[in-house]
LOTIVEX-620572 format. One record per residue (C-alpha): residue in three letters; x, y, z. Coordinates in steps of 0.5 Angstrom, whole numbers, plus 500, padded with zeros to 3 digits. Layout:
BEGIN
+------+-----+-----+-----+
| code |  px |  py |  pz |
+------+-----+-----+-----+
|  ALA |   X |   Y |   Z |
...
+------+-----+-----+-----+
This chain:
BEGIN
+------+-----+-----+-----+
| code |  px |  py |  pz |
+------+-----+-----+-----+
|  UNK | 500 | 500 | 500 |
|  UNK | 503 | 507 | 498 |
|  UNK | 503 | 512 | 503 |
|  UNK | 503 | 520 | 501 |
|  UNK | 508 | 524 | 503 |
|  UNK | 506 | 530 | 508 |
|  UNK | 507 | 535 | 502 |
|  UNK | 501 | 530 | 497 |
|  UNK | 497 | 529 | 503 |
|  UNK | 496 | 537 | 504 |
|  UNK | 495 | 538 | 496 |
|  UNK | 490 | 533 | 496 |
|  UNK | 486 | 536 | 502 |
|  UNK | 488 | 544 | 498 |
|  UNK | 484 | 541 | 493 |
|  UNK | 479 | 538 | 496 |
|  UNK | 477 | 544 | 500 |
|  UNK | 478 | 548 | 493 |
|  UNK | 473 | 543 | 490 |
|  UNK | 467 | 543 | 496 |
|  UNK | 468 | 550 | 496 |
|  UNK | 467 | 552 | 489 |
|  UNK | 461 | 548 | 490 |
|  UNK | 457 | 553 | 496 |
|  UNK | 461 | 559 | 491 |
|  UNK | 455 | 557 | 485 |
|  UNK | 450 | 557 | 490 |
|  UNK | 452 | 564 | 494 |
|  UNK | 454 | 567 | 487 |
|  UNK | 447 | 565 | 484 |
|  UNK | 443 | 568 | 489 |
|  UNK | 447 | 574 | 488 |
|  UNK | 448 | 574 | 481 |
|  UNK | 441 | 574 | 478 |
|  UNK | 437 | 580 | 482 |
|  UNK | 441 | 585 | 478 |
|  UNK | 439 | 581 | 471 |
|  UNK | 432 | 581 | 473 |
|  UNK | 431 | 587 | 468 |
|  UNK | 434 | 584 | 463 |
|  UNK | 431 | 578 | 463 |
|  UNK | 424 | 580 | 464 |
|  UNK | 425 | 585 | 457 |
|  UNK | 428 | 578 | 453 |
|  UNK | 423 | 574 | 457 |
|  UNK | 416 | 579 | 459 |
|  UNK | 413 | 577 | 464 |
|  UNK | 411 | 583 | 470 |
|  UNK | 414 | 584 | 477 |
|  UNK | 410 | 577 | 479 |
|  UNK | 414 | 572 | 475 |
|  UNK | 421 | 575 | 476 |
|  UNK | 419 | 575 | 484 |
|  UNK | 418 | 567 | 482 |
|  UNK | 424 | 567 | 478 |
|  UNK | 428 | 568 | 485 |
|  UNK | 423 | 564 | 489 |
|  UNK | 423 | 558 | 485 |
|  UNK | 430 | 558 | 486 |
|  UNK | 429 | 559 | 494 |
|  UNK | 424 | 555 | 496 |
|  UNK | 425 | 550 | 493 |
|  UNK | 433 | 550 | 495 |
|  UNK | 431 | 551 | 503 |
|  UNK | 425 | 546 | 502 |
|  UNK | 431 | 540 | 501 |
|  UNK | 436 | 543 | 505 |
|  UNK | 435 | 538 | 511 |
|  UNK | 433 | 532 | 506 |
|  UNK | 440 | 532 | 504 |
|  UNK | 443 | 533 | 510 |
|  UNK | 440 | 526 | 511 |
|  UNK | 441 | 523 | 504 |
|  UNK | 449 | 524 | 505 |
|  UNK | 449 | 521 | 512 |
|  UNK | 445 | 515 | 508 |
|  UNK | 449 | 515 | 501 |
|  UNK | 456 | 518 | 502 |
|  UNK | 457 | 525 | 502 |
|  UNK | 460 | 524 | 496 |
|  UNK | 456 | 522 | 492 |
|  UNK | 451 | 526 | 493 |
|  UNK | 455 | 532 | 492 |
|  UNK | 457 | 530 | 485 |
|  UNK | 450 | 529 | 484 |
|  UNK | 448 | 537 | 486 |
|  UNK | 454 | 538 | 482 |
|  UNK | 452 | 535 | 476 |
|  UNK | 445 | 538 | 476 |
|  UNK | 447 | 544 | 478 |
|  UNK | 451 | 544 | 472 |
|  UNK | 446 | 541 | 467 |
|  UNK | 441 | 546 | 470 |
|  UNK | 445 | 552 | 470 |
|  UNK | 447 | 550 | 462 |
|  UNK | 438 | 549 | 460 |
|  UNK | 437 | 556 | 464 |
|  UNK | 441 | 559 | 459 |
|  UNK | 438 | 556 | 453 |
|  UNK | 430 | 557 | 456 |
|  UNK | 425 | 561 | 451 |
|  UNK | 420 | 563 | 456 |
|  UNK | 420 | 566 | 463 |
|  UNK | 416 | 559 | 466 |
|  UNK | 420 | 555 | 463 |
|  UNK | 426 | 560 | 467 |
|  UNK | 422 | 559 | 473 |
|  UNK | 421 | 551 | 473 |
|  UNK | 429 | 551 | 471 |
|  UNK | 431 | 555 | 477 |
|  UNK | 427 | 550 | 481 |
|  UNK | 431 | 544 | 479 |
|  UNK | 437 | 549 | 480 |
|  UNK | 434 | 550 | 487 |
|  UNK | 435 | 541 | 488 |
|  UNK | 442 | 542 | 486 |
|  UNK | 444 | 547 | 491 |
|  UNK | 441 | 544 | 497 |
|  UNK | 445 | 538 | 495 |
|  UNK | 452 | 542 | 495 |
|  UNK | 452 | 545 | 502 |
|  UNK | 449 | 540 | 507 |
|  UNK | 454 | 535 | 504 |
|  UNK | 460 | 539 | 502 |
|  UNK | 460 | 541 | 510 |
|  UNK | 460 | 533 | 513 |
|  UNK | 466 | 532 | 507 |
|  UNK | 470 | 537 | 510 |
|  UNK | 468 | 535 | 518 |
|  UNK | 472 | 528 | 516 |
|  UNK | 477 | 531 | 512 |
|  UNK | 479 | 535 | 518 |
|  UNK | 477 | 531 | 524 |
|  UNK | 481 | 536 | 529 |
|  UNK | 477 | 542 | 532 |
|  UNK | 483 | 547 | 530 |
|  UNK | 484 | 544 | 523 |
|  UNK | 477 | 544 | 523 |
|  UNK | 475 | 551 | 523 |
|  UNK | 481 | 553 | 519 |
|  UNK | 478 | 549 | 514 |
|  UNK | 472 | 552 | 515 |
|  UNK | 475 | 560 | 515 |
|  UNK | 477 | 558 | 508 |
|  UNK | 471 | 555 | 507 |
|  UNK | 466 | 561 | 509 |
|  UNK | 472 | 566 | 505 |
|  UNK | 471 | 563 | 498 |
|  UNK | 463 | 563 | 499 |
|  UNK | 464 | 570 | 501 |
|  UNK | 468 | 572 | 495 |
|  UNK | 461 | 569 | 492 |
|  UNK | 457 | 574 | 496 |
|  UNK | 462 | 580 | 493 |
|  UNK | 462 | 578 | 487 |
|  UNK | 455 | 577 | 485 |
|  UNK | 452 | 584 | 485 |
|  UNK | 457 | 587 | 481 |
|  UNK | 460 | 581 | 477 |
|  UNK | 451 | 579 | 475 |
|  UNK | 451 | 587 | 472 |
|  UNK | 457 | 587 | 468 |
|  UNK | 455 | 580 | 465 |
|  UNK | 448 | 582 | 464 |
|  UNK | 451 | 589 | 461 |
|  UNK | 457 | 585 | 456 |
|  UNK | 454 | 578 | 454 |
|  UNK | 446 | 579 | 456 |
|  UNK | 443 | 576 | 462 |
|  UNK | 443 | 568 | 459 |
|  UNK | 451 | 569 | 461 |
|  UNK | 450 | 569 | 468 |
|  UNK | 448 | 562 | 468 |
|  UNK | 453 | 560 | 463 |
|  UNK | 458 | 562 | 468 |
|  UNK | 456 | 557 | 473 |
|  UNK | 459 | 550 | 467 |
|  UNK | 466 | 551 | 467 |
|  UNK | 465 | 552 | 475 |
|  UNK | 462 | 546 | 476 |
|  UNK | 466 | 543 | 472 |
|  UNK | 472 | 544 | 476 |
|  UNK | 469 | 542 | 481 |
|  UNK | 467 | 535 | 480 |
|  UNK | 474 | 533 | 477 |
|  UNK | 477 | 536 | 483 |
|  UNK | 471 | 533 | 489 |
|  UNK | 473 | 526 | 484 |
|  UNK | 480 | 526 | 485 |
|  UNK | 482 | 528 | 491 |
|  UNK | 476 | 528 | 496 |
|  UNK | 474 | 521 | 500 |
|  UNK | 467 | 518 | 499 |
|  UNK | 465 | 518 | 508 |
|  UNK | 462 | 512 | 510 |
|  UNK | 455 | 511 | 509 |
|  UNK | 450 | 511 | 515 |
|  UNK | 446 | 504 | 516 |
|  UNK | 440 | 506 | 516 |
|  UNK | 432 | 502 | 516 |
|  UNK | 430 | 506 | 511 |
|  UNK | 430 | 513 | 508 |
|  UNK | 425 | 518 | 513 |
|  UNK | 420 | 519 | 507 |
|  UNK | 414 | 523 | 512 |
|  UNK | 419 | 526 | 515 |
|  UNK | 421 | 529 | 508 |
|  UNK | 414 | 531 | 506 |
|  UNK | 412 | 535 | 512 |
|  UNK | 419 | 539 | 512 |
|  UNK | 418 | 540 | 506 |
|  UNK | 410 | 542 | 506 |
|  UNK | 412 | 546 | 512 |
|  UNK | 418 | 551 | 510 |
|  UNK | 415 | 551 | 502 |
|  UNK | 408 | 553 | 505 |
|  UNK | 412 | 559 | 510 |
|  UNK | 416 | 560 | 505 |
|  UNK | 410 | 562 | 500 |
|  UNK | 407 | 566 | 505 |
|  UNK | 413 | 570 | 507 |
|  UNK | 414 | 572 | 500 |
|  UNK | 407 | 573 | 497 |
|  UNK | 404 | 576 | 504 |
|  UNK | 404 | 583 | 500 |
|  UNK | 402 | 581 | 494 |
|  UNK | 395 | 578 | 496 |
|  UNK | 395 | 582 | 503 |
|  UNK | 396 | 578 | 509 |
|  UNK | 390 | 577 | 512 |
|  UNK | 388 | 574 | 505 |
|  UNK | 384 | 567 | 506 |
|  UNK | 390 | 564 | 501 |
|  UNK | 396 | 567 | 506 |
|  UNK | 393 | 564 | 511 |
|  UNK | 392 | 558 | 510 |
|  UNK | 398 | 558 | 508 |
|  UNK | 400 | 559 | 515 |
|  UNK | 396 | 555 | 517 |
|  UNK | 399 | 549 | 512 |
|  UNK | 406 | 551 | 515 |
|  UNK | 404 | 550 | 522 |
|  UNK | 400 | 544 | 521 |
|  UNK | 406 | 540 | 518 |
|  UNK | 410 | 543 | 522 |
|  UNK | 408 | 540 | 528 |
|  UNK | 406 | 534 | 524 |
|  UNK | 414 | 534 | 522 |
|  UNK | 416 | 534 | 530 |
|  UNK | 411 | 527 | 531 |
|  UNK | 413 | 524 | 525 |
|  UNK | 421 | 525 | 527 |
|  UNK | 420 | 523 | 534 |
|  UNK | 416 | 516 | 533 |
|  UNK | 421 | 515 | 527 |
|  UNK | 426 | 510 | 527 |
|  UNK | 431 | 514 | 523 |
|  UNK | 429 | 520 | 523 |
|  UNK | 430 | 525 | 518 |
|  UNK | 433 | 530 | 524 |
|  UNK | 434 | 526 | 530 |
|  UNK | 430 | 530 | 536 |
|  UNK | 435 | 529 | 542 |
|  UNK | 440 | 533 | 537 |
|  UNK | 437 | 539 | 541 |
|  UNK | 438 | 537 | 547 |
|  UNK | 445 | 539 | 545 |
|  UNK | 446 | 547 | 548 |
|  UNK | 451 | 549 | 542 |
|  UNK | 446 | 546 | 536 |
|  UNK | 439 | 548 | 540 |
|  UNK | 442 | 555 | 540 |
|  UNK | 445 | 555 | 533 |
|  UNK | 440 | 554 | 529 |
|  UNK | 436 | 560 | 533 |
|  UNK | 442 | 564 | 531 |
|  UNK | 444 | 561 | 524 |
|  UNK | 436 | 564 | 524 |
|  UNK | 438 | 570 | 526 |
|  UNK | 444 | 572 | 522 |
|  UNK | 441 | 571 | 516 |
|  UNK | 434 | 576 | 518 |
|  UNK | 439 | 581 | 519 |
|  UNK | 444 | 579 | 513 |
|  UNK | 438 | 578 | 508 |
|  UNK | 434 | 584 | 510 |
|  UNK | 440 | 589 | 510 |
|  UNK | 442 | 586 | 502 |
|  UNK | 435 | 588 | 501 |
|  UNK | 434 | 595 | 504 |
|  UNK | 441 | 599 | 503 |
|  UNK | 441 | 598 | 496 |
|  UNK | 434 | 600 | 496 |
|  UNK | 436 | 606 | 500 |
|  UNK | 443 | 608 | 495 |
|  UNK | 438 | 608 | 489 |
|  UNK | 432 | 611 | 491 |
|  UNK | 434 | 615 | 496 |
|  UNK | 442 | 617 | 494 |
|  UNK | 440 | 616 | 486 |
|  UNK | 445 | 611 | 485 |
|  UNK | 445 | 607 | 479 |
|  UNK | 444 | 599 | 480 |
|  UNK | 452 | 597 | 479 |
|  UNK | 454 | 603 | 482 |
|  UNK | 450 | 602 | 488 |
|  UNK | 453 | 594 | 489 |
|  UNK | 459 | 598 | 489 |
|  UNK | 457 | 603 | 494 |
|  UNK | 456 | 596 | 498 |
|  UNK | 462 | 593 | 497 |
|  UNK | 465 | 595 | 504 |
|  UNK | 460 | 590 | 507 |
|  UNK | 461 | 584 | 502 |
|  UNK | 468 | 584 | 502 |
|  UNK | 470 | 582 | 510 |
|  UNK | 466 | 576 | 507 |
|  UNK | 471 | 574 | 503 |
|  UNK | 478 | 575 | 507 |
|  UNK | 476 | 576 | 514 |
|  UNK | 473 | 568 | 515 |
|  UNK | 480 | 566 | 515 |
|  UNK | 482 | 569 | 520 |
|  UNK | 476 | 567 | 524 |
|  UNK | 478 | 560 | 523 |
|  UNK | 483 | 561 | 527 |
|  UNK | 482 | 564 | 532 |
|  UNK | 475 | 559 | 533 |
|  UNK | 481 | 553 | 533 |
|  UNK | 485 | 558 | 539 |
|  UNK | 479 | 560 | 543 |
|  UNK | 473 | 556 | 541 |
|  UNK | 467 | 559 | 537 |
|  UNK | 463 | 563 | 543 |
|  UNK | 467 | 569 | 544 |
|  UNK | 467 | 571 | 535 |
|  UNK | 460 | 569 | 535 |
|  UNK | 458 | 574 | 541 |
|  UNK | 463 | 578 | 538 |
|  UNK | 460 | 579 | 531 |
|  UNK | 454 | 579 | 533 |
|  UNK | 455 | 586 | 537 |
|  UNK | 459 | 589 | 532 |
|  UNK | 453 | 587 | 526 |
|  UNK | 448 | 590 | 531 |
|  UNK | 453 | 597 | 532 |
|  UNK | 453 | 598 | 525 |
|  UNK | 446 | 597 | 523 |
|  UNK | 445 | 602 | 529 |
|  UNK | 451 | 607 | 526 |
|  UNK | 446 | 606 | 519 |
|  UNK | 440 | 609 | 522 |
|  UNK | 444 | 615 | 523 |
|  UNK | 444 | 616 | 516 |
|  UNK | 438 | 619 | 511 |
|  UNK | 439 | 622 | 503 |
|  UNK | 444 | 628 | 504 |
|  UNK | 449 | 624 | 510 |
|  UNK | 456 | 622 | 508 |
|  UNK | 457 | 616 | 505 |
|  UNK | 463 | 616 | 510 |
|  UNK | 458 | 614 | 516 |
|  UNK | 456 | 609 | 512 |
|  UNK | 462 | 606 | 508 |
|  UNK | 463 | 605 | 516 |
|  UNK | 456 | 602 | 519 |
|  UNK | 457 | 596 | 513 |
|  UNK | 464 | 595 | 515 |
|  UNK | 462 | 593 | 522 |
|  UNK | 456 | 589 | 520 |
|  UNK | 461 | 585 | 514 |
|  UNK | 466 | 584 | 519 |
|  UNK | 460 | 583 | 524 |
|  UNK | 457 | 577 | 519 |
|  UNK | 463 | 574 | 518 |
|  UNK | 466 | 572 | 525 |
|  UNK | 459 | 570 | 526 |
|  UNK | 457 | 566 | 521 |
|  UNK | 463 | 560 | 520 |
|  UNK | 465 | 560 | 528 |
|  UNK | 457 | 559 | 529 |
|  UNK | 458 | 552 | 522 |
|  UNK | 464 | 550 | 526 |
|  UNK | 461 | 550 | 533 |
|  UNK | 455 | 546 | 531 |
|  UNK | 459 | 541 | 527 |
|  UNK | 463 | 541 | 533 |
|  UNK | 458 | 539 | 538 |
|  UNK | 455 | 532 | 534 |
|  UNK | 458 | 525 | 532 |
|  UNK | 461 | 525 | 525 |
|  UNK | 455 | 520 | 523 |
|  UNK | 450 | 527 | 525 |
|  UNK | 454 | 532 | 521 |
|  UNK | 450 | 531 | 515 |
|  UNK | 442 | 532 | 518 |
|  UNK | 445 | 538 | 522 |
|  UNK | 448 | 541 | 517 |
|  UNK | 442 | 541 | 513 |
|  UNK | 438 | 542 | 519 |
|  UNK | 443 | 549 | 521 |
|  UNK | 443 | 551 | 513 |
|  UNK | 435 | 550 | 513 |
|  UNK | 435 | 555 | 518 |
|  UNK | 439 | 560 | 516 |
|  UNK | 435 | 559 | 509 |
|  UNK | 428 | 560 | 513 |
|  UNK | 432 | 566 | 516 |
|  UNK | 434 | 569 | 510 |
|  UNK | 426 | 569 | 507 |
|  UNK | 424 | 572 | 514 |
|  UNK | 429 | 577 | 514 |
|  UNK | 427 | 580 | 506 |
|  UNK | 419 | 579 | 508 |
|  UNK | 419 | 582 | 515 |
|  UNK | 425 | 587 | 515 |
|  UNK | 422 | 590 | 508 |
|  UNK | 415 | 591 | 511 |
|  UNK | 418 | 595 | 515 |
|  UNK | 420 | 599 | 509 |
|  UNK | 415 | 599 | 506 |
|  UNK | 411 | 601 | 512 |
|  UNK | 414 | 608 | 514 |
|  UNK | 411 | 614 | 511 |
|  UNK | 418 | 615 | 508 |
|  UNK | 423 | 611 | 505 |
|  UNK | 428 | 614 | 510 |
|  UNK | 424 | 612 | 515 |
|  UNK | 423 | 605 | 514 |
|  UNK | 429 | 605 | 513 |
|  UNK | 431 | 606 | 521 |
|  UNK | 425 | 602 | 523 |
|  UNK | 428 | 596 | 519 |
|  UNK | 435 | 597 | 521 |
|  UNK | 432 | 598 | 529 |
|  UNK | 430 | 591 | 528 |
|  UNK | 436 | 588 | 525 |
|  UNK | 440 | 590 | 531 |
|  UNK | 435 | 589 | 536 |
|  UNK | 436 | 581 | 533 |
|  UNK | 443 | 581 | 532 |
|  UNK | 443 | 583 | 539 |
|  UNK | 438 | 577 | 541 |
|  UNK | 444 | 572 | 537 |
|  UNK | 450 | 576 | 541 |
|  UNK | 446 | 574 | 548 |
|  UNK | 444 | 567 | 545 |
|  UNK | 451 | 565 | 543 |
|  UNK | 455 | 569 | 550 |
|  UNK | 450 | 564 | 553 |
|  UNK | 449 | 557 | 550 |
|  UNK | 455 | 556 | 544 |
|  UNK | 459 | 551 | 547 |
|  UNK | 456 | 549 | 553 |
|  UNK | 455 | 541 | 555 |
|  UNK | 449 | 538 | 556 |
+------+-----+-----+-----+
């Protein structure tokens, strides 16, 4: 048997993590990419302000709808194999989205792409768990990790206008081919397949339910303005959402192998993780969809300037993550998680103090905070919940975690955006929104001060 030298064993490991992180940076990069190409699209394709919101919903729901399905799929399957499988259909997908004639056709694509996504984050999270079994390792790899996909979250809005601009909207897609093709060589070559999880049988009710539940209060969220929220058809969607919702907890307790073992919430740090990858996402969603809003309508920027007046907020995602890993492999994930949590909360609150007239300067300073606030937070708190179960869970907790911060996300846009729209200005919304931004950041900081890295 051929042993690798310490050289070929961590070149193998740079390029596996290089592989599993391309991955998430198509999902993020696709989230990001496609609102500023929605114009584009609808000039091509028709449609009103309905169908392009579908556009980026049947992408959303369907991917947050799935999310814990393939947390579980990669314990039962191996990891691998499910993370070549969303790569494939990611790629095949992203290809049919830039060939689409018509704007349903475009939304019933982004739907498959939806599937493809969610079978890339859960697993590329249980692969790097096993290849870097150390709890320092672990969160470095992370850091890099949460760095990549961040550059994703730089990129997006700035890369998707001047690809729409230079090459038409079609080609915001077509960037994701060569991408995922990198990827699945790498994932092929240097990544180990984990040990798939004997299982009874695949938790097929508590599939249905969870998915039923988080598509049904998904479709809520989002389309809560468009027929009122008090509508018979938003209601009873609430009500869909809850009755799953509950149905789904029965389901998983009496199961035998269950889609999310229960007893994982007794674990402090996983009850208290996915609240705060809920929370985070609110304020880190709900921001990207109230500032840019603001720096158009209120400071009259045009779209690719205003994601460039962004920036400040986006690029800590891309670096800061790294040193993040570090110090999480130094001194554990509570004080950077209660840390980044405070600073968000400081820089939602310094944004308040701005209106249409104010320098750019306070607000350059209030995005730095809340960018370097996200990106402490956000892979101390991966590193943390994976951390704190067995290896054979870290697919369903993953799913479970990525599925919250998902729902977190959709909540985020439908709540904080109300409030903008609520206000009798713009300005003012804005403030209410960004109040209640901190106001939920500060709520993350005392749950991970208190709860991240407790025993049972």
């Amino acid at each position: 048997m051929e042993i690798q030298s310490k050289p070929a064993r961590r070149l193998e490991k740079s390029l596996s993590l290089l592989g599993l992180s391309l991955g998430y940076f198509m999902v993020l990069l696709d989230m990001t990419v496609v609102s500023v190409a929605l114009p584009a699209i609808q000039a091509d394709l028709g449609g009103g302000i309905s169908g392009l919101q579908w556009v980026v919903n049947a992408y959303t729901i369907v991917f947050a709808g799935f999310l814990l399905s393939m947390g579980a799929f990669a314990d039962k399957l191996g990891a691998k194999r499910v993370y070549m499988g969303g790569l494939a259909l990611f790629l095949a997908a992203s290809g049919l989205s830039a060939a689409v004639s018509t704007l349903g056709a475009l939304i019933a694509i982004r739907a498959v792409l939806g599937i493809g996504g969610a079978a890339l984050m859960p697993a590329s999270l249980t692969l790097i768990a096993h290849a870097y079994p150390g709890p320092g390792e672990r969160a470095r790899a992370l850091g890099i990790w949460a760095a990549v996909t961040g550059a994703a979250m730089a990129a997006g809005p700035v890369a998707g206008g001047l690809l729409a601009d230079t090459f038409g909207w079609r080609s915001i897609f077509l960037i994701n081919v060569p991408l995922a093709g990198i990827s699945l060589l790498l994932t092929f070559l240097s990544v180990k397949e984990t040990d798939p999880k004997p299982r009874p049988s695949l938790d097929l009710p508590g599939q249905i339910t969870a998915i039923a539940a988080i598509a049904a209060f998904s479709f809520g969220l989002m389309e809560g303005e468009t027929y009122g929220w008090g509508s018979a058809i938003i209601m009873a969607a609430f009500t869909l959402a809850l009755f799953n919702g509950v149905l789904f907890l029965m389901v998983e307790a009496k199961s035998k192998a269950p889609l999310f073992p229960l007893r994982l919430l007794r674990i402090p740090t996983v009850s208290a993780g996915l609240l705060a990858g809920m929370a985070v996402n609110i304020g880190l969603s709900g921001i990207l969809f109230i500032v840019p809003l603001f720096f158009q309508q209120a400071r009259g920027l045009s779209a690719h300037a205003a994601g460039i007046a962004l920036l400040p907020m986006m690029i800590p995602l891309a670096f800061n993550p790294i040193l993040t890993g570090r110090m999480v492999g130094r001194m554990g994930a509570r004080i950077p998680m209660t840390a980044g949590f405070s600073l968000a909360a400081a820089g939602s609150l310094l944004q308040m103090l701005t209106d249409g007239n104010t320098s750019y300067t306070l607000t350059l300073i209030g995005l730095l905070l809340i960018g370097f606030g996200v990106s402490f937070t956000i892979p101390a708190l991966m590193a943390a919940v994976l951390s704190s179960v067995p290896k054979e869970h870290t697919g369903a907790v993953s799913g479970a975690l990525n599925s919250c911060r998902q729902l977190g996300a959709t909540i985020g846009v439908a709540i904080l955006g109300s409030f903008l729209g609520a206000g009798p200005s713009l300005i003012a919304g804005m403030h209410t929104s960004l109040l209640a931004a901190a106001v939920i950041m500060i709520g993350g900081s005392v749950l991970s001060f208190l709860y991240i890295g407790r025993k049972q």
